[in-house]
C-alpha positions as CSV (number, residue, x, y, z in Angstrom):
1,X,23.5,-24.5,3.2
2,X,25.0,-23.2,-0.2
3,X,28.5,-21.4,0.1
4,X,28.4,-19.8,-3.4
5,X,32.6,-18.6,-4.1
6,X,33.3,-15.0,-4.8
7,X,36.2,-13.8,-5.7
8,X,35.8,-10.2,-7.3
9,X,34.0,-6.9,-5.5
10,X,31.7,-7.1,-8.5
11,X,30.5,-10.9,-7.8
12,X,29.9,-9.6,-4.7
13,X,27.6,-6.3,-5.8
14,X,25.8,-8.7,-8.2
15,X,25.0,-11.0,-5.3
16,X,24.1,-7.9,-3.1
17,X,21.9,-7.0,-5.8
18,X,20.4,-10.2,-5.9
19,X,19.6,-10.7,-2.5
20,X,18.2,-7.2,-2.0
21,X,16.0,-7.7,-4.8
22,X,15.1,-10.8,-3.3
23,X,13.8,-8.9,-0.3
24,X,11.7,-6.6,-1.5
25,X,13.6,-3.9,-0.8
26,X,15.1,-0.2,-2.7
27,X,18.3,0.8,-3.1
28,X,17.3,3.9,-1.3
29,X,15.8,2.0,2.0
30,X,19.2,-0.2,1.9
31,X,21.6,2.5,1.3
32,X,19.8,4.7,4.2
33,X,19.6,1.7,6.8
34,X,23.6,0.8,6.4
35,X,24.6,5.0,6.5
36,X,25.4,5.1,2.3
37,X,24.3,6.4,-0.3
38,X,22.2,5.1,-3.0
39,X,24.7,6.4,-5.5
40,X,27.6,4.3,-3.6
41,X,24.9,1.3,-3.1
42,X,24.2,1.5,-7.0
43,X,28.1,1.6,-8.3
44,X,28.6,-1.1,-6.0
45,X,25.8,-3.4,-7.1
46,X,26.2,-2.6,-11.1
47,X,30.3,-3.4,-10.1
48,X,31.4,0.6,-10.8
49,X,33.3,0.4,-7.7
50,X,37.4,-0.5,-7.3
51,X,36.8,-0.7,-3.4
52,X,33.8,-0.8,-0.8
53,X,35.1,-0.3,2.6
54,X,34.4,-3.0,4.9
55,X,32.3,-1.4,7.6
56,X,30.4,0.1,4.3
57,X,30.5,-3.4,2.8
58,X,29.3,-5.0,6.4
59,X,26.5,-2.3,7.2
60,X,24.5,-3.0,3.5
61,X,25.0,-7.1,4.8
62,X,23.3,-6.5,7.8
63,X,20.4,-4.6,6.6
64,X,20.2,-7.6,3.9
65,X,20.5,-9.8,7.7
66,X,23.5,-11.4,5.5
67,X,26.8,-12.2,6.6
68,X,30.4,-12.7,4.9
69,X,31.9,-16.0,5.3
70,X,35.7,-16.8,5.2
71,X,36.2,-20.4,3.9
72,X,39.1,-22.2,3.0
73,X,39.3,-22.5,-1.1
74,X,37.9,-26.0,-2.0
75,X,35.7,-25.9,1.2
76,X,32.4,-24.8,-0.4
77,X,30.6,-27.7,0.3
78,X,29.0,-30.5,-1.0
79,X,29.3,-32.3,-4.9
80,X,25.9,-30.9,-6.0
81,X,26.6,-27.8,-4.4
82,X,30.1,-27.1,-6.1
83,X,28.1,-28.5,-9.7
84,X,25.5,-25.9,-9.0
85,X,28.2,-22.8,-8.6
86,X,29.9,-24.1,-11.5
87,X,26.7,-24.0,-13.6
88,X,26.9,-27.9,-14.3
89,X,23.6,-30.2,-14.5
């Protein structure tokens, strides 16, 4: 598994982003499965935002079926895995 490190709201939209992207799916279905709107989805993703509230923030994961992880810092796994995040060869 691949623990990739955030540490600002925006790494987080971008990632959001990503991932619903990834899926196939609008911003519109997203925002209207997790209870936002697609204005508050889009600031968040494009990092516009200062704060996402974590039930908000929780609700888009969900719909994504995503989850936040809580790791200790220097725990994101293996050698390859921390070159990868790093953007090393």
């Amino acid at each position: 598994m691949y623990i990739s490190i955030m540490t600002t709201l925006q790494e987080l939209g971008q990632a959001v982003s990503r991932l619903r992207k990834e899926r196939g799916l609008t911003q519109a279905v997203v925002a209207s499965q997790a209870g936002i709107t697609k204005d508050l989805l889009s600031r968040f993703e494009r990092g516009a935002l200062v704060e996402m509230g974590s039930r908000k923030l929780l609700a888009v994961l969900a719909v994504l079926g995503a989850e936040l992880a809580v790791v200790e810092s220097g725990l994101s796994g293996t050698l390859d895995e921390l070159r990868h995040e790093r953007g090393a060869a």
